[in-house]
C-alpha positions in Angstrom: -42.8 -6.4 11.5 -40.2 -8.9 11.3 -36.8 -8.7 9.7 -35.2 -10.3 6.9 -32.0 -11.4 7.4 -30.0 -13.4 4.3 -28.6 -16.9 4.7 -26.1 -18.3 2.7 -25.9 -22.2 3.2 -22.1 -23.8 3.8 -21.9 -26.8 1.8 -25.2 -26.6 0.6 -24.3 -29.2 -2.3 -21.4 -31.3 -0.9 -23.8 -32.0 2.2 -26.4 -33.0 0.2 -24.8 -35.4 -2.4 -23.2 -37.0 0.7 -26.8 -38.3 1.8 -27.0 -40.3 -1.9 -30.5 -38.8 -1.9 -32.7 -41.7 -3.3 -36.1 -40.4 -4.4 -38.5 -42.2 -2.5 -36.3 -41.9 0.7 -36.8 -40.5 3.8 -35.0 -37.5 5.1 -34.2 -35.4 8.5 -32.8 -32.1 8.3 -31.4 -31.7 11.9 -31.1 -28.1 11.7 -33.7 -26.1 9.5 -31.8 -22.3 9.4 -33.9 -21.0 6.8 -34.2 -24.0 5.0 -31.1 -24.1 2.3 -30.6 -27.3 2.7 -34.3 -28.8 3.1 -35.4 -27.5 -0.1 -32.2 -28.9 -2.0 -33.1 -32.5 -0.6 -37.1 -31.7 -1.2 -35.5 -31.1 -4.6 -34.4 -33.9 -5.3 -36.7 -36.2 -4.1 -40.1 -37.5 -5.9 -43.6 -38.1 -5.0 -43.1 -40.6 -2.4 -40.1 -39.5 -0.7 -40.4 -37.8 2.5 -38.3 -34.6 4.9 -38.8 -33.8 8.6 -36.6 -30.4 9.3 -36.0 -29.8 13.3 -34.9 -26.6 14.8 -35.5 -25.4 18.1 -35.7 -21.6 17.0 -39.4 -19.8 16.0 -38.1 -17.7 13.6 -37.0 -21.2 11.8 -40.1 -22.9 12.4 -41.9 -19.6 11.0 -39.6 -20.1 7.9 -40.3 -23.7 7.6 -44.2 -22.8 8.1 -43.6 -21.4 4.4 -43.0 -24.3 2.5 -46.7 -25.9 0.8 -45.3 -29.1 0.5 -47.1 -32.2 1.6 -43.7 -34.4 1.7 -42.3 -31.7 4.3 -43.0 -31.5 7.9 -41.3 -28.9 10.4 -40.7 -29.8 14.0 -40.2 -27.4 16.8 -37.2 -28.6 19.1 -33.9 -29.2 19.7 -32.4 -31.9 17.4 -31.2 -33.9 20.5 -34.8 -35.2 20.3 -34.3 -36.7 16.8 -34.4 -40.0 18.0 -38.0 -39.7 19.9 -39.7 -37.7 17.0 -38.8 -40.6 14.5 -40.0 -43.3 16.9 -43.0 -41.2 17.3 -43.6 -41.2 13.4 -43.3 -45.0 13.8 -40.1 -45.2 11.4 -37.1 -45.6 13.8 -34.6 -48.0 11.6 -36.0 -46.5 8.4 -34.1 -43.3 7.9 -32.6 -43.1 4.4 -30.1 -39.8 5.7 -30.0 -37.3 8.3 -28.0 -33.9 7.9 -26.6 -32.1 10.9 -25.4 -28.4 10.6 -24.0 -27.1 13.4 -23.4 -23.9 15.6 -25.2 -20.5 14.9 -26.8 -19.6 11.6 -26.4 -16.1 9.5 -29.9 -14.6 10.6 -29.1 -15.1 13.9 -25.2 -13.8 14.1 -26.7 -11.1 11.7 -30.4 -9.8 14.1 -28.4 -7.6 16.8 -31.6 -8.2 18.5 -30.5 -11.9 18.8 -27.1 -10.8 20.5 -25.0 -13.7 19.1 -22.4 -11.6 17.7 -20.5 -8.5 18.9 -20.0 -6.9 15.3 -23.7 -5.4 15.8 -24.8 -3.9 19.4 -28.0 -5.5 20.7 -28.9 -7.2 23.9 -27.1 -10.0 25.6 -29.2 -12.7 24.9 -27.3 -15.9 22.8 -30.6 -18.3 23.0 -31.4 -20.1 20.2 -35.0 -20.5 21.3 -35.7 -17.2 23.1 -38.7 -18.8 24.7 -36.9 -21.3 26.8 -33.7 -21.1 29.0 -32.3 -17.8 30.4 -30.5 -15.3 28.7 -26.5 -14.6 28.6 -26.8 -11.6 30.5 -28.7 -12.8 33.4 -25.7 -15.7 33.4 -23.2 -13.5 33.7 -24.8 -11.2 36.4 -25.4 -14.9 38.6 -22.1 -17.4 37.8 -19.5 -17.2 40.1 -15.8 -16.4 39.2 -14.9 -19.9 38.4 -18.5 -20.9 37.0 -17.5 -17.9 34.5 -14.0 -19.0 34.0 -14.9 -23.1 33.2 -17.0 -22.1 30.6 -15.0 -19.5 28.9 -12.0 -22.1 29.0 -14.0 -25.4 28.1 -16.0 -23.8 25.6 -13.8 -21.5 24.0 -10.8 -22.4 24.8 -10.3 -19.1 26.0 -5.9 -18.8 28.0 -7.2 -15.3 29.5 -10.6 -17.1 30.9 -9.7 -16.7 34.8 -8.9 -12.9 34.1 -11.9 -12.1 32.5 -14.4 -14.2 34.4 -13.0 -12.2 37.6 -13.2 -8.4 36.0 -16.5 -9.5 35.1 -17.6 -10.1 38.7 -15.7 -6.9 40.0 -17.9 -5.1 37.4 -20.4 -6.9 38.7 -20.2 -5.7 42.1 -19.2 -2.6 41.7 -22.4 -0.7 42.2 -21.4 2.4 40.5 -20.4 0.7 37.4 -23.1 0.2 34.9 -24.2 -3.8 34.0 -22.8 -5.4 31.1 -26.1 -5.7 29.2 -25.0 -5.3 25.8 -23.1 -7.1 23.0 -20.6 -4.2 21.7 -20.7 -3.2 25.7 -19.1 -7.1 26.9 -17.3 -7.5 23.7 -15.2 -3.8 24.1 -14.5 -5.0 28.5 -13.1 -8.2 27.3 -10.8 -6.8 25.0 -9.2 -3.9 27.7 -9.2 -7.1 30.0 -7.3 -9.3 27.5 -3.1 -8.4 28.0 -2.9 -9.0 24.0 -4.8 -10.3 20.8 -4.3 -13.0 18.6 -3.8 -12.3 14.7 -6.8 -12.0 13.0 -9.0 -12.7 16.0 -11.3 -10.2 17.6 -10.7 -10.8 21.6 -14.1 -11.0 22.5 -14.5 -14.2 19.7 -13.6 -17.1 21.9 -15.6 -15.7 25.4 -19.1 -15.1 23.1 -18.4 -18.5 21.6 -18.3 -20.4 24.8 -20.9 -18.4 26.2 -22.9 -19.1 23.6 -22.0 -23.0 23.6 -23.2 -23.0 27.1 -26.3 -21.1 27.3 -27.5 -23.7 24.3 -25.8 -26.7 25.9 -24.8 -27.1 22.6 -22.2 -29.7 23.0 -24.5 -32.4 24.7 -27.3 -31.3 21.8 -24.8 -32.3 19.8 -23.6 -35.8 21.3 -27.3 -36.9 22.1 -27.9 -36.4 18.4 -25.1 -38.5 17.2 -26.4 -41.6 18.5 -29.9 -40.9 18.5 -29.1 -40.6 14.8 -27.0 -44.0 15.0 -30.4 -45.5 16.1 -33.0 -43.8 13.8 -31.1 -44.7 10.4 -31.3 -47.5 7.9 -28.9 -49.8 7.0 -26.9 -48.1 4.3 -28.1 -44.1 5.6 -26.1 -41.4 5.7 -25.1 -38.7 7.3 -23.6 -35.3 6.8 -22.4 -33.1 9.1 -20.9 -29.6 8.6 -19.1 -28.4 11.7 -17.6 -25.0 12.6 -15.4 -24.8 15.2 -12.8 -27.6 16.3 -14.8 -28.6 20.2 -17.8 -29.7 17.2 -15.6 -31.2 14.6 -13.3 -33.0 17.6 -16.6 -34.8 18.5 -17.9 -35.5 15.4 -14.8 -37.0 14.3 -14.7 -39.2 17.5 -18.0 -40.5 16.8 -17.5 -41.6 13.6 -14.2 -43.2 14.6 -15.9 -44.8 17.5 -18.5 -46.0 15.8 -16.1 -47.6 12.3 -13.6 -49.8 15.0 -14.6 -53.1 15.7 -14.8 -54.3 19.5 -10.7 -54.2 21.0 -10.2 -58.6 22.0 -6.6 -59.3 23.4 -4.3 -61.1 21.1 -4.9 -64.7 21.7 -8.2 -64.6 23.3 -10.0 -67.5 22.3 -13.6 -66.2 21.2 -16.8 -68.5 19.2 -18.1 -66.2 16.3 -21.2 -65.6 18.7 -19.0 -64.1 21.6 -17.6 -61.7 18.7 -21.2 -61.2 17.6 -22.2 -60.1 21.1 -19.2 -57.9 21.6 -20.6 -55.2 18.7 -18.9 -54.5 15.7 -18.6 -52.0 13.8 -21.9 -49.8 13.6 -20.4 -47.1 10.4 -18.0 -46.1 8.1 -16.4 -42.6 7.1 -17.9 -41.8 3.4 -15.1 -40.1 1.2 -12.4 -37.7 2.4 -12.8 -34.7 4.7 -14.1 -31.4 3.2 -12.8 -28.0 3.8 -13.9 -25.4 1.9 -12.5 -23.9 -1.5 -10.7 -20.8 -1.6 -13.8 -19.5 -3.9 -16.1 -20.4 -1.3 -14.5 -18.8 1.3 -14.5 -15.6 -1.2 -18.0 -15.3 -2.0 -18.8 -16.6 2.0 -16.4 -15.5 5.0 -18.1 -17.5 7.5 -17.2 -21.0 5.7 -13.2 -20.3 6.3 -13.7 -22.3 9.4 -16.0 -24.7 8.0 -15.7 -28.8 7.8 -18.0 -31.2 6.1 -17.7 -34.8 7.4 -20.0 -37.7 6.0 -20.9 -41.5 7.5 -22.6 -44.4 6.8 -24.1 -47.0 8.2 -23.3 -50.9 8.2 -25.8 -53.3 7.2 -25.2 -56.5 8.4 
């Protein structure tokens, strides 16, 4: 028997009115969860309009499997694949908005059995898609010292990385010592191995982060996306993306700002309109101010505090 696990969406309206839903449009929800957000655009579209949720996780695409509605359609994958499954529906160019909400979901930080987070002991596992890929654990008992330490430093930005990633491998060989297997087990070896903590940060946060950024490849899911996305909108789509830590919002924010400039021609460079024309221009434009969340959000939901909402659109020309 499966468990239930609750799921309070960030953003859930901000992110949505961002996409200007129109009511025959058509929609991608990048990242199903447990569908918050797809049933608030399903919402608020009519008879013609049209949603396509993508999530590479079962338990998602079980959840998604749930909803009778013949404007919906649930795709199992990762959302770096956007761009193929909409030229495979034949409606590349046609996109009307695409939303994008990153990093791990409640139901999977809250199922121990997942072993995403350290605040519940279950197995060291970290994949999204439990089917695919290998686990954390058999990671860390195979990466060398510095494999261990790159990630840890890269993806979590982690000062301590080198000391940790090389009392993991003396654990590691040390016969006598049992494997690190388990979530509480890692989290509570990190934190003897760490010389002090930050305020209000559990030690362990920033290694299980970047271990869990890796094992997903979750920063390259993420820049795939981005222009996939670029490609499979319509002039004049949108798209919202809520972020929640600063290696996603860092990229997300460079994409956008990429994608707004212009091509950079030397001062005095003589150029015909249709040299300019050839050199690009700018593809989209930032939608409204950054959003952070409310003090009363982060109240009734702790896991927003971190959270950032950015929104785009694209040119027509």
């Amino acid at each position: 028997m499966s468990k239930q696990f609750s799921h309070m969406s960030v953003f859930l309206h901000e992110s949505i009115n961002g996409l200007a839903i129109k009511s025959n449009g058509i929609y991608v929800d990048c990242t199903f969860g447990r569908g918050g957000h797809s049933r608030q655009i399903l919402s608020r579209l009519g008879e013609n309009g049209r949603l396509y949720g993508i999530d590479r996780d079962p338990q998602a695409i079980a959840e998604g499997a749930k909803i009778n509605d013949s404007r919906f359609s649930i795709i199992h994958g990762q959302f770096s694949g956007i761009q193929k499954y909409i030229e495979g529906f034949g409606l590349s160019g046609q996109i009307d908005g695409v939303l994008m909400d990153l990093g791990v979901s409640s139901p999977q930080l809250d199922d121990p059995e997942r072993g995403f987070s350290f605040m519940r002991d279950g197995s060291l596992d970290m994949r999204m898609d439990p089917t695919s890929g290998i686990p954390a654990v058999q990671w860390l008992q195979e990466a060398d010292v510095d494999d261990i330490a790159w990630v840890l430093k890269v993806f979590g930005e982690e000062r301590f990385a080198k000391r940790i990633a090389c009392a993991i491998v003396e654990r590691r060989e040390n016969k006598e010592k049992e494997p690190l297997t388990r979530t509480v087990q890692l989290a509570n070896f990190i934190t003897n191995v760490i010389p002090f903590r930050e305020r209000n940060k559990h030690p362990a946060t920033r290694s299980f982060q970047a271990i869990r950024i890796y094992i997903n490849n979750e920063l390259n899911e993420i820049e795939t996306a981005l222009q996939g996305v670029l490609n499979v909108l319509a002039p004049k789509g949108r798209l919202s993306v809520i972020s929640f830590h600063s290696l996603e919002d860092r990229m997300v924010k460079r994409f956008i700002r990429k994608q707004s400039k212009g091509p950079k021609v030397p001062h005095g460079v003589p150029l015909t309109e249709t040299q300019i024309l050839e050199l690009g221009r700018a593809a989209m434009k930032p939608v409204d101010k950054v959003l952070k969340p409310s003090n009363l959000e982060v109240t009734y939901n702790a896991r927003s505090r971190s959270s950032v909402l950015r929104v785009a659109e694209k040119l027509s020309f």
